[in-house]
C-alpha positions, 0 to 999 in steps of 0.5 A: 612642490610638483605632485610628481615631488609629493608622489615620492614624498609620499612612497617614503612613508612606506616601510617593506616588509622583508628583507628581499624587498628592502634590496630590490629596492636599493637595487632599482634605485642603483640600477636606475640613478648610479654610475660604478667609478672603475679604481682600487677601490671601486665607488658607487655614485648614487643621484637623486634629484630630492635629498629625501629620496637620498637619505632613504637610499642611505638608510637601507644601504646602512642597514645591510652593507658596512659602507662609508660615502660622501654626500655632495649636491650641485645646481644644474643651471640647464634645469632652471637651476635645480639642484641634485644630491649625489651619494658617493660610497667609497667603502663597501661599493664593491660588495654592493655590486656583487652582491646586486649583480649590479654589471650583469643584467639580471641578480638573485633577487630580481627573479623573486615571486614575492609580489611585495619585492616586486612593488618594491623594485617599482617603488625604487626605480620611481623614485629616482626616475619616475614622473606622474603629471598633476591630475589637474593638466589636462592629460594623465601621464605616469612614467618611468625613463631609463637610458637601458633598454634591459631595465625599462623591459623588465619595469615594463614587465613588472607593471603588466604583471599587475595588469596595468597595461605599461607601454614603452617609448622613445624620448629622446637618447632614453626609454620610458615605460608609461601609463595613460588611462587615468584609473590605472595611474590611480591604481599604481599609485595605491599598488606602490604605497603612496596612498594619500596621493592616490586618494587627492589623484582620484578626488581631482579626477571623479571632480573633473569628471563631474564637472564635465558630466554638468558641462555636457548635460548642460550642452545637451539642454542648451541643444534641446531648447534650441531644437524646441525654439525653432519647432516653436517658432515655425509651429507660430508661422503657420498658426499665425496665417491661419489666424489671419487667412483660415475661417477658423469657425471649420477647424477642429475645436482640438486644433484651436486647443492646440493652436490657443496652448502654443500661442500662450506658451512660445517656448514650452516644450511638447512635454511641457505643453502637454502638461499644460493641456493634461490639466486644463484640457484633455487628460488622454491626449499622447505626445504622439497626438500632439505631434499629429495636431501639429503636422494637421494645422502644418498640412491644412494651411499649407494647402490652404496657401497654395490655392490661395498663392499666398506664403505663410513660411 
């Protein structure tokens, strides 16, 4: 099952809290997923893709409309071969939709203040016609499609009134309305109900984050070795020729401390280093002052080598 699959299953779990919202529910699911069949009488053909989205539909329709319907399911080999529910209301169609205002644009309970009636129609309209990938892909991606214009504006407007920043595309011969930021989908998740996905959601993606927090700790130590092995190996080249060319007897008895730590310790770094020297040498001595140690054997046998012609690089 895909975890747009377990989203859903997920949402199923949440009962609404009022009557308002059980219709604006059944509205989305019905403005989203259903096609009105003109005849005497009309029918209403509602299509899900999971026949647990299609039994809750018909539980709150029983639950306001005398109706009776047909359920049929058919495979659509083109979707590697996925099977689709469809529920056909022959009797109380027509009530329904007049009493959803289900060919106009807008109906009595769309306009609603109540904020639950509001992620109830967003609730409804994901069931029957949203996606969310894994958080485990490597992108987020939360969405809603329709083939009416009108309907993904409204979703749109619905999701922005809680500040998740929806934004609409064309795919295709429909619209979507979607979501990118990971914390956002996270929080959509939570707003629609479908809570333990937002809490399995959110533990993938504070892990991945983790794990790429590591990585990139770990990159960052791999750089500053690196940058420590070749300041280390060229302060070696020139402490190596003075060695071999310098009467060492006129340096600095804090420079041949200096030279005597390095040679030990190729691959320490200046922290390293200085903690060596704080222990058995000189406790005052500054990062700083190691840094000018350095560039003062640097200096000395650089010059040293030009008077004498001779390469120590």
């Amino acid at each position: 099952m895909s975890f747009s699959q377990n989203v859903k299953e997920d949402l199923l779990k949440r009962v609404n809290e009022n009557e308002i919202s059980d219709r604006l529910q059944i509205e989305a699911m019905l403005r989203f997923s259903s096609e009105i069949i003109l005849g005497n009488p009309l029918k209403l053909a509602f299509t899900a893709n999971l026949m647990s989205v299609l039994r809750n539909f018909i539980m709150l329709v029983k639950k306001y409309y005398d109706v009776e319907y047909e359920i049929e399911s058919r495979t659509i080999s083109r979707l590697d071969h996925h099977t689709v529910f469809t529920c056909t209301i022959f009797k109380g169609a027509d009530q329904i939709i007049s009493d959803l205002s289900l060919i106009e644009q807008s109906s009595k309970y769309k306009d609603t203040d109540i904020e639950e009636a509001r992620i109830a129609y967003l609730r409804g309209a994901f069931l029957v016609k949203g996606t969310v990938n894994d958080p485990n892909s490597k992108s987020s991606h939360l969405e809603i499609s329709s083939v009416n214009e009108g309907e993904i504006l409204f979703i749109q407007k619905l999701m922005n009134s809680f500040e998740f920043d929806a934004r609409i595309a064309k795919r295709k011969n429909y619209l979507i309305a979607y979501i990118k930021a990971k914390n956002t989908i996270g929080d959509f998740l939570y707003l629609l109900g479908a809570t333990s996905s937002m809490e399995y959601y959110e533990d993938v993606i504070i892990t991945k984050e983790i794990k790429a927090t590591a990585l990139r700790s770990v990159n960052l130590d791999v750089a500053n070795q690196d940058k420590t092995n070749e300041a280390s190996k060229e302060q070696l080249k020139y402490i190596k020729y003075l060695e071999y060319h310098y009467p060492l007897e006129k340096l600095d008895s804090k420079l041949l401390m200096v030279m005597k730590v390095r040679k030990e310790n190729p691959e320490y770094s200046l922290t390293e280093l200085l903690d060596i020297i704080h222990e058995y040498y000189d406790p005052k001595l500054t990062k700083s002052g190691l840094n000018h140690r350095f560039r003062k054997l640097k200096e000395i046998a650089k010059e040293h080598s030009e008077r004498k012609k001779e390469k120590w690089k």
